[in-house]
SELOLO-917248 format. One line per field, with one value per residue (C-alpha): residue number from 1; residue in one letter; x, y, z. Coordinates in steps of 0.05 Angstrom, whole numbers, plus 5000, padded with zeros to 4 digits. Layout:
i <- c(NUM, ...) .
aa <- c(A, ...) .
X <- c(X, ...) .
Y <- c(Y, ...) .
Z <- c(Z, ...) .
END
This chain:
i <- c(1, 2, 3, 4, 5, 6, 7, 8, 9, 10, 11, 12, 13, 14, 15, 16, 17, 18, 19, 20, 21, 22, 23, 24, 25, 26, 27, 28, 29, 30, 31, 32, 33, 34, 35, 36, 37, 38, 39, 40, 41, 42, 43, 44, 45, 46, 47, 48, 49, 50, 51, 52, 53, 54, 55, 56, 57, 58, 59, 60, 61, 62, 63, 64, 65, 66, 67, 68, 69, 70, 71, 72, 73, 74, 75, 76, 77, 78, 79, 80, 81, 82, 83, 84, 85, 86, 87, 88, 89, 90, 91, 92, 93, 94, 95, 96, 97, 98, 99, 100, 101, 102, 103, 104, 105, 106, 107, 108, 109, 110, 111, 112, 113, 114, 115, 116, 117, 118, 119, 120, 121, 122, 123, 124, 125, 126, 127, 128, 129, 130, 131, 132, 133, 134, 135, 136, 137, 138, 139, 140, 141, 142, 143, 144, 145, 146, 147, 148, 149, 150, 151, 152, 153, 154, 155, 156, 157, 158, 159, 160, 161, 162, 163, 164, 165, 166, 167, 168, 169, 170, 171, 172, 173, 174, 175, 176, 177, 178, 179, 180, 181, 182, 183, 184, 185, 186, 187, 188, 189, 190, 191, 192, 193, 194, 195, 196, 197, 198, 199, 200, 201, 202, 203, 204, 205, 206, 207, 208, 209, 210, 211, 212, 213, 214, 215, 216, 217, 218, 219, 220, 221, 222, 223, 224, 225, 226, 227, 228, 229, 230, 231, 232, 233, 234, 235, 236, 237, 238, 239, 240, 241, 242, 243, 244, 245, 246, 247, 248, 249, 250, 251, 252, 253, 254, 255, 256, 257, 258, 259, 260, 261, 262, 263, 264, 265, 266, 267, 268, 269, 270, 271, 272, 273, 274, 275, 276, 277, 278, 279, 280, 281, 282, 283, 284, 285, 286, 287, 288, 289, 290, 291, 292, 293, 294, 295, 296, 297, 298, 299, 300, 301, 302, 303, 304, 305, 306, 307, 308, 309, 310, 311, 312, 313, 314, 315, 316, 317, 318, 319, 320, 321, 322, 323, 324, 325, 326, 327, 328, 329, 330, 331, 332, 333, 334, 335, 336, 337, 338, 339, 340, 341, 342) .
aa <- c(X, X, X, X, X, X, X, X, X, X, X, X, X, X, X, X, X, X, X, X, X, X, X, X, X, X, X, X, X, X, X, X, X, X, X, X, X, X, X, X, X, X, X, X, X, X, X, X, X, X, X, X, X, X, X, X, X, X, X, X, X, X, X, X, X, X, X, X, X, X, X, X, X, X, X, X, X, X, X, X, X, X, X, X, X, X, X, X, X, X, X, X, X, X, X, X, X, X, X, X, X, X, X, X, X, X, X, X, X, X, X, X, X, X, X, X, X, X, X, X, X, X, X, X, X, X, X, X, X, X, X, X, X, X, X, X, X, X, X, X, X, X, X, X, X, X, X, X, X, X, X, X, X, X, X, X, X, X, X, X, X, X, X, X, X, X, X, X, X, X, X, X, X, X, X, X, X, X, X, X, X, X, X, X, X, X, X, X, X, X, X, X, X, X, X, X, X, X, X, X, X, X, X, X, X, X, X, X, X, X, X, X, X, X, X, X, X, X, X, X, X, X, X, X, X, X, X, X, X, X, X, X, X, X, X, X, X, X, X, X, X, X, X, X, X, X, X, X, X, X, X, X, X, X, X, X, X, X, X, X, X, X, X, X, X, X, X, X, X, X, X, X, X, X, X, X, X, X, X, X, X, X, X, X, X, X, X, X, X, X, X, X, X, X, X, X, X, X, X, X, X, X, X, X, X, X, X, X, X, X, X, X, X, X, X, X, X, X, X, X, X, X, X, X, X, X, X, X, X, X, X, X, X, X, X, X, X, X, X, X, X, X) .
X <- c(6301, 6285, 6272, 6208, 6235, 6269, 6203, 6150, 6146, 6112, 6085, 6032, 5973, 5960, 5902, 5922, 5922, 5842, 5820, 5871, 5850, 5777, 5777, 5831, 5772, 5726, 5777, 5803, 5760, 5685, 5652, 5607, 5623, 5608, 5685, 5696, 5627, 5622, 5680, 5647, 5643, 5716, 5733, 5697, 5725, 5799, 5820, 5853, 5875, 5918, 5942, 5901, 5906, 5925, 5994, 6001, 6046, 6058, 6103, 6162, 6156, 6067, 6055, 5994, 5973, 5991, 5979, 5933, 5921, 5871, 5868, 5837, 5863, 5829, 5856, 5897, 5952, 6015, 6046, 5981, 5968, 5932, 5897, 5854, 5876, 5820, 5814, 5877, 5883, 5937, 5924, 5927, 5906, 5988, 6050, 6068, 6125, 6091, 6081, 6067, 6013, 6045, 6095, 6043, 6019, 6097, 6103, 6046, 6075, 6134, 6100, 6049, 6088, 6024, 6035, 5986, 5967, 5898, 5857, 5785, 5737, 5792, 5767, 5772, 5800, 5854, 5872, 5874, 5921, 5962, 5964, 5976, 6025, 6071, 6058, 6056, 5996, 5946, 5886, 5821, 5743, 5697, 5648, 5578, 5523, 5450, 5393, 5318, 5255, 5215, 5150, 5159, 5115, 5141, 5214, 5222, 5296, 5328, 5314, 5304, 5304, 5316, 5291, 5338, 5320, 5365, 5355, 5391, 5419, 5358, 5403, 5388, 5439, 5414, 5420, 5412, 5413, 5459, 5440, 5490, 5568, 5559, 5523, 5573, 5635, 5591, 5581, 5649, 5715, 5714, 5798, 5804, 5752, 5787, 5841, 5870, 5862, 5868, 5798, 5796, 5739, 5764, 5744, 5684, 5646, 5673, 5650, 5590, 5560, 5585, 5580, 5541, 5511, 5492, 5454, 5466, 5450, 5489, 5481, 5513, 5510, 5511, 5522, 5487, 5522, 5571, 5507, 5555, 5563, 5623, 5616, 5575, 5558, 5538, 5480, 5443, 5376, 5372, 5312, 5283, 5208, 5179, 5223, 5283, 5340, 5383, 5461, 5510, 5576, 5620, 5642, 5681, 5701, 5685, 5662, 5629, 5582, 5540, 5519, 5486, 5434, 5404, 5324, 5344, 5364, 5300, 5260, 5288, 5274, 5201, 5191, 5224, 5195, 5268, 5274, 5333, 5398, 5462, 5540, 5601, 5657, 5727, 5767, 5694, 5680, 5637, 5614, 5598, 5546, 5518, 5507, 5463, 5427, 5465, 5468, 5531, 5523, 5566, 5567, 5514, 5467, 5426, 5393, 5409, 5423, 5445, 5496, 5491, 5425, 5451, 5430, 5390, 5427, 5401, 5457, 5502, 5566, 5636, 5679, 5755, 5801, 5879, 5931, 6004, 6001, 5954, 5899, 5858, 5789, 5752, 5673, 5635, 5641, 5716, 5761, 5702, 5664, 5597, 5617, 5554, 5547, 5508) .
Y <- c(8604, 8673, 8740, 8728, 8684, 8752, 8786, 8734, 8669, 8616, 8562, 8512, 8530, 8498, 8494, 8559, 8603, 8588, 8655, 8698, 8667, 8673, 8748, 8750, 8724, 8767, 8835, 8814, 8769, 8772, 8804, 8753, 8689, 8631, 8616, 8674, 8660, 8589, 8558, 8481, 8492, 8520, 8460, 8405, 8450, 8445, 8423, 8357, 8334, 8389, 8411, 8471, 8470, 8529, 8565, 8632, 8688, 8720, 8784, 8766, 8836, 8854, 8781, 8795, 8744, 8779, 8727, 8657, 8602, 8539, 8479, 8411, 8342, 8296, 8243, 8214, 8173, 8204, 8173, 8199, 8262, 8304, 8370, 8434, 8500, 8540, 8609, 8656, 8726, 8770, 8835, 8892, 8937, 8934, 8946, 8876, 8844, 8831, 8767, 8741, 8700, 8672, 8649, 8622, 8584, 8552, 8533, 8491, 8433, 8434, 8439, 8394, 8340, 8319, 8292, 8340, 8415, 8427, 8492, 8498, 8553, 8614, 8687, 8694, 8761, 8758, 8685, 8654, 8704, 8688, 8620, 8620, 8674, 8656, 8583, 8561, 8512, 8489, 8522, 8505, 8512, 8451, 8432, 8443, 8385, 8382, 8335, 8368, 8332, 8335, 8333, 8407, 8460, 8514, 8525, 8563, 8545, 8546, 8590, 8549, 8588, 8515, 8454, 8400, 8339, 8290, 8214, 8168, 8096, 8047, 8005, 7976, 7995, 7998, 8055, 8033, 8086, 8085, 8109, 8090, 8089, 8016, 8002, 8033, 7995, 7929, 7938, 7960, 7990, 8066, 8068, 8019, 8073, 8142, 8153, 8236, 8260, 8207, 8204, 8150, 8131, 8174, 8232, 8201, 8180, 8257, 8292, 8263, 8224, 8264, 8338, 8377, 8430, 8392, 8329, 8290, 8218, 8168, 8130, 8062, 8048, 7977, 7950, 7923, 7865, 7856, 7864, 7895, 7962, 8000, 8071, 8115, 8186, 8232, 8286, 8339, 8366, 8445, 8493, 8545, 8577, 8514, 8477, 8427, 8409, 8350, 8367, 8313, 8335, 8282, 8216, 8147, 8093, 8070, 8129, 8088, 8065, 8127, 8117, 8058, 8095, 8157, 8123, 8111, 8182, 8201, 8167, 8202, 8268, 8251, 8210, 8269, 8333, 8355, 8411, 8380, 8345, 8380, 8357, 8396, 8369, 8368, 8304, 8266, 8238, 8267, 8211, 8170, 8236, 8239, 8175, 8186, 8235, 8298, 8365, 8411, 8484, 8529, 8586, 8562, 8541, 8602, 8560, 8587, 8533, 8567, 8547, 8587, 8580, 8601, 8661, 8645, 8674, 8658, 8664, 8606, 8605, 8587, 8543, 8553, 8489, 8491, 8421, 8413, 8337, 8313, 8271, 8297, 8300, 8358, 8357, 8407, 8384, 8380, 8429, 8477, 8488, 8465, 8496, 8527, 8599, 8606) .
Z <- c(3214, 3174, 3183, 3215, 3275, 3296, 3300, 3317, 3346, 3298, 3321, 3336, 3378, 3443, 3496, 3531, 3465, 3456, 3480, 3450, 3372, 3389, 3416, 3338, 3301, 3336, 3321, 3259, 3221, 3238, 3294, 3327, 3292, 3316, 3333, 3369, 3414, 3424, 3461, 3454, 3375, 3371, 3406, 3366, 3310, 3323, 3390, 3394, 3465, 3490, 3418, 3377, 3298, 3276, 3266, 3306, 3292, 3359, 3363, 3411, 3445, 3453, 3464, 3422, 3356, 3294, 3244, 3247, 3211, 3217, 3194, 3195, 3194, 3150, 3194, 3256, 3206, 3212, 3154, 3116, 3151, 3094, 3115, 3092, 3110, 3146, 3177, 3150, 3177, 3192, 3230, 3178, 3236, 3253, 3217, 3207, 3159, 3091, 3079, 3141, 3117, 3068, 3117, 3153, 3101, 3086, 3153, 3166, 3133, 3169, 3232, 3223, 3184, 3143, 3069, 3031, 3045, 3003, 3008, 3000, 2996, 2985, 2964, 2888, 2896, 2953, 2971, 2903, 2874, 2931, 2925, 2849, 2854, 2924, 2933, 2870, 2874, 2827, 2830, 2808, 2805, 2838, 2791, 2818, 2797, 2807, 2795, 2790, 2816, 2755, 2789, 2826, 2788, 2829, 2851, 2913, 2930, 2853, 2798, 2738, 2667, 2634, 2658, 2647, 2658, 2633, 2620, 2674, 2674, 2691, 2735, 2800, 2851, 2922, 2968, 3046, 3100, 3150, 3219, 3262, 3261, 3295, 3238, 3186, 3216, 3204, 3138, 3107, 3136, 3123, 3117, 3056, 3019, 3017, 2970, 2966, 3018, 3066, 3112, 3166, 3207, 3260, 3211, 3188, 3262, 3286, 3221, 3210, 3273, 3327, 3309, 3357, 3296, 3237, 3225, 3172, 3128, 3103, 3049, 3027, 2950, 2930, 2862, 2814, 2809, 2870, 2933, 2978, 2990, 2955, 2969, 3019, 3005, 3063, 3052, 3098, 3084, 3072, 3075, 3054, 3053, 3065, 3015, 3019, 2982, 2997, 2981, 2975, 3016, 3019, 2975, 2998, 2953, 2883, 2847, 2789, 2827, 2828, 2759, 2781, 2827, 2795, 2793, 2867, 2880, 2841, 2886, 2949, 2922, 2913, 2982, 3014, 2975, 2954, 2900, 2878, 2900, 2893, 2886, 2892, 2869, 2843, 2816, 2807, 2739, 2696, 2659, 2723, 2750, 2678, 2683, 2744, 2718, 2745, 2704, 2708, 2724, 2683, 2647, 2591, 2648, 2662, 2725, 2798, 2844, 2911, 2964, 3019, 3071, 3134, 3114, 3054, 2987, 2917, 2879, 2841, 2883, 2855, 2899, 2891, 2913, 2907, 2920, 2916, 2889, 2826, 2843, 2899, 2915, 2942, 2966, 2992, 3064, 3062, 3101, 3148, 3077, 3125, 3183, 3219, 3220, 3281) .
END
């Protein structure tokens, strides 16, 4: 207990508080987004039985939310309960204690009990300050990877000043599809994969195979050696004038292997028409996506390989990540990084 228990009542969000954070999002954080108009998404989102995950700051006197925060579990083990913070707003419309929200963000573990409290996708200019400065986590910059089909004349989704094309392993990994999460529970068990966070095929078959706005492939990678598959990879397809782009989100299991399949991720992108494939990443090693073939986008790259289509933005886009405990992992679909918009 603190000087904000005298003022507000913090605590964990429950069925009956759904309305009052959606009409808060709609106020205080975006005007007709998608989780302040569509009750089923919200749901999917963060509703869990009867509990909601997010930490609310109510003011013991209006009643009224003054403060929220989201998050997402990255599993149901509660001796590995690791989680990404989400939406984190406090109404600046009233005179509220400062700090609230940072006092949001030191309760959550507390609340929620979970082992690790990452953050993905903060604002350059007002969250990561914050978190450097008041919570005194590392922060850092995900590294942002791309492979170019070297048979498109004309890029319509990238800008490319330089075309890199660098030379891959000529291994013979295999890449099978996986349709089904039957299927993927037949071939390997998901929860002996995932390392920091913890994901367990509770996340996965909800993430992945059950979400009501995106669609999207996974692939198994077998070795070259071993014939059994020892890491999946999970893409979506994104558009743009006419053109796609395939952009690997998430990664489970031996990392090495990837080195093994770049003339197999090659030959997707010319089956399929893809500009290029695209990995963000943090914690991934470099030498195993060099390896495959993958280029790294920094500051000496002049190419433009956008991240945002929903709306369409050409524009290189820096991800921010920040972690408590060495050793984590962060992908692009982590936390609600490919939340729909719309």
């Amino acid at each position: 207990m603190n000087e904000f228990d005298e003022r507000y009542d913090i605590r964990l969000a429950n069925v009956q508080d759904i309305d009052d954070i959606m009409r808060f999002i709609d106020i205080h954080w975006r005007k007709g987004h998608i989780l302040s108009t569509n009750r089923e998404y919200f749901e999917f989102e963060f509703r869990e039985d009867e509990n909601v995950n997010f930490v609310l700051a109510i003011d013991k006197v209006s009643k009224e939310i003054e403060a929220l925060l989201g998050f997402v579990r990255a599993s149901q083990s509660f001796e590995k309960m690791d989680i990404w913070g989400s939406i984190w707003k406090v109404n600046n419309e009233h005179d509220n204690m400062k700090m609230l929200g940072v006092e949001l963000q030191k309760r959550l573990k507390e609340l929620t009990g979970c082992r690790f409290h990452n953050r993905i996708g903060m604002n350059s200019r007002t969250a990561v300050p914050i978190v450097r400065l008041h919570l005194g986590s590392t922060v850092k910059k995900m590294n942002h990877y791309y492979m170019l089909n070297d048979a498109v004349e004309e890029y319509m989704v990238a800008t490319i000043v330089e075309k890199n094309i660098p030379k891959y392993e000529l291994k013979t990994g295999g890449l099978k599809k996986i349709d089904t999460f039957e299927e993927l529970r037949e071939k390997i068990d998901v929860n002996s994969l995932s390392s920091y966070p913890y994901k367990d095929e509770w996340y996965v078959r909800r993430k992945f195979f059950e979400n009501p706005k995106r669609d999207y492939i996974v692939y198994g990678i077998e070795s070259s050696t071993a014939k059994q598959i020892e890491a999946l990879f999970v893409a979506r397809e994104c558009e743009y004038m006419q053109s796609k782009v395939m952009r690997i989100l998430d990664y489970y299991g031996n990392r090495e292997v990837l080195s093994s399949i770049g003339n197999n991720l090659k030959q997707l992108m010319y089956e399929n028409d893809y500009e290029y494939i695209d990995f963000y990443n943090y914690g991934f090693e470099a030498e195993y996506l060099e390896r495959a073939g993958f280029c790294l986008r920094d500051k000496q790259n002049k190419n433009v390989i956008p991240n945002y289509f929903e709306p369409f933005v050409k524009e290189n886009v820096e991800i921010w990540v920040s972690y408590d405990s060495e050793g984590m992992l962060f992908y692009k679909a982590d936390g609600d990084q490919d939340r729909a918009n719309s």
